[in-house]
C-alpha positions in Angstrom: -19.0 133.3 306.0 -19.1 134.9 302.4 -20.9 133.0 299.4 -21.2 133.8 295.9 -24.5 134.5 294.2 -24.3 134.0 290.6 -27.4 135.3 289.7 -29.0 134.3 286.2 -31.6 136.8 284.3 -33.6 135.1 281.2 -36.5 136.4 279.7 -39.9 135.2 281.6 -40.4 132.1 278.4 -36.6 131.1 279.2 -36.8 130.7 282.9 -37.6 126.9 282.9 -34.4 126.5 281.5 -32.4 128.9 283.5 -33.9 126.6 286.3 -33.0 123.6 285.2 -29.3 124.3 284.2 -29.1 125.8 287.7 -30.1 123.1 290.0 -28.4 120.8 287.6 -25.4 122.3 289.2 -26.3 123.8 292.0 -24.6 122.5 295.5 -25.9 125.0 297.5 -29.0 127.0 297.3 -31.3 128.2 294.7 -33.1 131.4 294.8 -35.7 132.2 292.1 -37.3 135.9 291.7 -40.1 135.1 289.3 -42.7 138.2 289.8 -45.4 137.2 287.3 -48.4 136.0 289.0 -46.7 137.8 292.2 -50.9 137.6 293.6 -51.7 134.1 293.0 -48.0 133.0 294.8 -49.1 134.8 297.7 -52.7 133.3 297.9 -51.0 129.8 297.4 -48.5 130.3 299.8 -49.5 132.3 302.9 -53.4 133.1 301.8 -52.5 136.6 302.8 -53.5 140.0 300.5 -50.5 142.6 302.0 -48.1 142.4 299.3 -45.1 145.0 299.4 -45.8 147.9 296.9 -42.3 147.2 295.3 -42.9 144.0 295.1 -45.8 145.0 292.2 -43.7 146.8 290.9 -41.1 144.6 289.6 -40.3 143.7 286.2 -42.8 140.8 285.0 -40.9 140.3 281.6 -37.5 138.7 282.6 -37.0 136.2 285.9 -33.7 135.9 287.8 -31.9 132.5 288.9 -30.0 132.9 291.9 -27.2 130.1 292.5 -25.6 130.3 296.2 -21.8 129.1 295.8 -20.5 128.2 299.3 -17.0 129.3 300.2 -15.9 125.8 299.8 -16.1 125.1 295.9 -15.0 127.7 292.8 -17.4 130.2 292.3 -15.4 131.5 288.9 -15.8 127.3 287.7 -19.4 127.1 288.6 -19.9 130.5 286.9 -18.0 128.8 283.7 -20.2 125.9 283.4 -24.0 128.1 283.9 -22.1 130.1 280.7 -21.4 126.7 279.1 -24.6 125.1 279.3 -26.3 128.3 279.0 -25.1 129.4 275.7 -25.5 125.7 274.3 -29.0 125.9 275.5 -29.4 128.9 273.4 -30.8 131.1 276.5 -30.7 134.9 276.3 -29.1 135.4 279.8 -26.7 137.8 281.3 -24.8 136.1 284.3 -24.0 138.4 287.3 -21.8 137.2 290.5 -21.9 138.9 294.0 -20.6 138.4 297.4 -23.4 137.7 300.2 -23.5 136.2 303.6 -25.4 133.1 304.3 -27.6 134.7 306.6 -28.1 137.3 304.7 -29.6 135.5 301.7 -31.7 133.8 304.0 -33.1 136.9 305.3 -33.2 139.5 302.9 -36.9 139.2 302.0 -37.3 140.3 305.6 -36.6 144.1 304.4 -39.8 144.7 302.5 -41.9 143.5 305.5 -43.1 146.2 308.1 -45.7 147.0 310.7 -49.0 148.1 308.5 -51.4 150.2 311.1 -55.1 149.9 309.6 -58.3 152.1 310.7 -57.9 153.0 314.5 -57.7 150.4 316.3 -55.6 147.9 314.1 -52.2 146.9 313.1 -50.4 143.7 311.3 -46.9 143.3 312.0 -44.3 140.5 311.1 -43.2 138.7 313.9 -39.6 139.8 313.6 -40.5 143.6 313.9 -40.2 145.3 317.1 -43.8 147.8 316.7 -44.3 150.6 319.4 -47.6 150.3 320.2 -48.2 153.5 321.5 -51.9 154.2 320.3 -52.6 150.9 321.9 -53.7 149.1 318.9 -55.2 145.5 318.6 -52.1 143.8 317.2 -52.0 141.3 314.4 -48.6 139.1 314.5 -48.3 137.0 311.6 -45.5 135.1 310.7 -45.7 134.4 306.6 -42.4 133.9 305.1 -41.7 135.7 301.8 -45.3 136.1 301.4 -46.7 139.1 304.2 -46.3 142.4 302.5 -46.1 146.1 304.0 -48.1 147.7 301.8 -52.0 146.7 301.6 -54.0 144.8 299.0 -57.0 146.5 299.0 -59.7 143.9 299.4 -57.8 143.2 302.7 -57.1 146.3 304.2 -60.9 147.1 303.7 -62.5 144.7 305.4 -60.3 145.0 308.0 -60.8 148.6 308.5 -64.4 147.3 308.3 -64.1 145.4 311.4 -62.5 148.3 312.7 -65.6 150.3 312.2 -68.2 147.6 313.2 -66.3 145.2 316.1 -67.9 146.6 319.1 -67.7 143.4 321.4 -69.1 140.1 322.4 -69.9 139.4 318.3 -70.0 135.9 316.7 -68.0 136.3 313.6 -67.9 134.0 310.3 -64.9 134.4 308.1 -65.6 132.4 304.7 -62.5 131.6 302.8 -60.3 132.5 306.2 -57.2 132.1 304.1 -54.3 132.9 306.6 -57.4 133.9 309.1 -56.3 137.4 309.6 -59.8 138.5 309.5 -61.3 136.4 312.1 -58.4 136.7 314.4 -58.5 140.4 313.5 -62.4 140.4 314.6 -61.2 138.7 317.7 -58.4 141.2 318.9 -61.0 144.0 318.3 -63.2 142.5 320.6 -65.6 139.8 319.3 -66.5 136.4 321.3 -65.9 133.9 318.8 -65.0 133.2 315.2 -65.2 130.3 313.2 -63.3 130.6 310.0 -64.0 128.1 306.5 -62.0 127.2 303.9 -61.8 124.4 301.5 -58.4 124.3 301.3 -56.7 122.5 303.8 -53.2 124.4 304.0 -55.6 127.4 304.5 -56.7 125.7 307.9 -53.5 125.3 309.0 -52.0 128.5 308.7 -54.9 130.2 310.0 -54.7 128.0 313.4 -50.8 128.4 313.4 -51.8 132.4 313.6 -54.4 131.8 315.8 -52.1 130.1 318.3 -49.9 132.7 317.6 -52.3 135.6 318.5 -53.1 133.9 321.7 -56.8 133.2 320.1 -56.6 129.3 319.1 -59.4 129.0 322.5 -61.6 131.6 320.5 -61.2 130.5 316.8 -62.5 127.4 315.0 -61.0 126.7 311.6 -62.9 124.3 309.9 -62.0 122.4 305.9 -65.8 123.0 303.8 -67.6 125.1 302.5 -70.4 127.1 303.8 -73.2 125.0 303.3 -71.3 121.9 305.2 -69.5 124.1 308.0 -71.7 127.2 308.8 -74.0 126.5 311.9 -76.3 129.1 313.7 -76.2 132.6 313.2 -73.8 135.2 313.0 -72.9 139.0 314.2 -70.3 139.4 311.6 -70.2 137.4 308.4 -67.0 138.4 305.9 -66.2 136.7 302.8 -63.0 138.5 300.8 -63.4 135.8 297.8 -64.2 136.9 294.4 -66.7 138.1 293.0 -68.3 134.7 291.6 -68.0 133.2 294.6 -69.7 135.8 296.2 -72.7 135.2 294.1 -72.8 131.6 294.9 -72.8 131.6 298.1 -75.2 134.6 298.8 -78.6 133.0 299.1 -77.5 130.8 301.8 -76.0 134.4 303.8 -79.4 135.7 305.2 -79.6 132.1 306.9 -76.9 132.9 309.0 -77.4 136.3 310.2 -78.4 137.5 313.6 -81.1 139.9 313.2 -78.8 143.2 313.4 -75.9 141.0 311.5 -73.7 142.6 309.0 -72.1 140.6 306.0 -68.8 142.2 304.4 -68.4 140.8 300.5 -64.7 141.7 299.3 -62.8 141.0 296.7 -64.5 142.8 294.0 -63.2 144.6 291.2 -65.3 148.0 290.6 -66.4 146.7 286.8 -68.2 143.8 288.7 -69.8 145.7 291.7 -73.0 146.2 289.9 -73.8 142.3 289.3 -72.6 141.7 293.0 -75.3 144.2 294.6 -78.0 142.9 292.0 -77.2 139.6 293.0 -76.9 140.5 297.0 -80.4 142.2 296.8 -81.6 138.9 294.8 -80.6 136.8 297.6 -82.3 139.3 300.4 -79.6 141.0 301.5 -79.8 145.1 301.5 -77.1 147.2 301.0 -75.9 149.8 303.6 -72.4 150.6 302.8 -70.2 150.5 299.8 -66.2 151.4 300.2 -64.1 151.7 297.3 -60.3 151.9 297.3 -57.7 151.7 294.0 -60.6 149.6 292.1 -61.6 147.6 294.4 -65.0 147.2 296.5 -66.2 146.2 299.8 -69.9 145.7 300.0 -71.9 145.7 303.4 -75.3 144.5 304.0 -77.9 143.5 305.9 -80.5 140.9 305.8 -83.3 143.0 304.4 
């Protein structure tokens, strides 16, 4: 079944208004391709880092309005009335009409999404993929919505080729901030024993234990709402915390705490201006650094409890 999308592009300061004329009329759906804090969307929605490389690339200046006109009411009177209130709205828009299925509006997103292979032993992929898993990698299935990207953010795809590097089995791993938990489930397809994963953020919790449950590792992962200081208990093999780098240096002098003696800790999330105040503070805290990876500006820091 064919609808119409009249699709409304406004500069970025107009787009409250395109929005508001639109579901004003809409009857069907509303679509709205707003790409200027792309990152923080992500983080709010899915907690994930992999964000399609085209994605970044889209224009940030303007933001387009789609209106989905069913096959049962008048696109060409619908598309007179956005011009109506449009123009005595005083927006700068230009008003473009297509043809699209229903299901594929509802999918499209789908196309930027692909299996992502990391270090080697890893790979993400969306759960609509098929992935030939011929090198036998641990596979990551995530289900995020518009949100799960093919290309890699690089705080992400370092720490997971991290664990790729230091999972070697039977490890107790703490992911702080777990986010959508693909680190800690990521430890746990690699190999390790058990993971507990923090956030403070409730949503967080919940989409990492609907991917746990998804991976088959729900038995293996705890997802807990806190923060480190209220959650943490014992010691750890593994400790990973892709934050920032502020949080980072909160939380650092209550890291060598929680280490087993041969313990690594993985701080990500960096920016390269601000790795110098993040090992200073590290080594403050009594943590020694052994390893530092770098990729398109951004750092990965591992240490151990000196």
């Amino acid at each position: 079944m064919d609808w119409t999308d009249l699709k409304i592009i406004v500069p970025a300061e107009e787009a409250d208004t395109a929005e508001a004329i639109a579901t004003g009329i809409a009857g069907g759906g509303i679509y709205i391709e707003d790409y200027r804090d792309l990152e923080d969307q992500v983080q709010a929605i899915a907690h994930v880092d992999l964000i399609e490389p085209g994605l970044l690339a889209r224009d940030r200046t303007t933001v387009a309005v789609h209106l989905y006109v069913s096959p049962d009411d008048s696109a060409a009177e619908i598309a007179r009335l956005l011009h109506s209130r449009l123009t005595a709205a005083g927006a700068h828009y230009t008003l473009q009409a297509a043809g699209v299925r229903q299901e594929d509006w509802e999918n499209s997103w789908k196309q930027y999404y692909h299996p992502l292979e990391l270090g080697r032993r890893l790979a993400v992929v969306p759960s609509w993929e098929a992935y030939d898993n011929k090198d036998g990698r641990a596979v990551i299935t995530l289900d995020p919505g518009l949100a799960f990207g093919t290309g890699t953010h690089e705080t992400t795809a370092l720490c997971l080729e991290t664990l790729d590097e230091r999972v070697k089995g039977g490890e107790r791993v703490l992911d702080i901030g777990t986010g959508s938990g693909i680190l800690a489930i990521a430890a746990l397809k690699l190999g390790a024993a058990r993971a507990e994963g923090v956030d403070i953020d409730p949503m967080c919790v919940r989409t990492a234990g609907e991917n746990a449950a998804r991976n088959g590792v729900s038995d293996r992962l705890q997802v807990l709402i806190g923060d480190l200081s209220d959650k943490a208990s014992g010691t750890y093999d593994i400790i990973c915390a892709n934050i920032v780098a502020n949080a980072i240096k909160a939380l650092a002098p209550a890291v060598p705490a929680l280490m087993a003696p041969e313990a690594v800790f993985l701080a990500s999330g960096i920016i390269d201006e601000r790795k110098d105040e993040v090992i200073a503070a590290l080594a403050g805290a009594g943590l020694a650094l052994e390893q530092v990876k770098e990729k398109n500006g951004w750092v990965c820091l591992v240490c151990r409890r000196a």
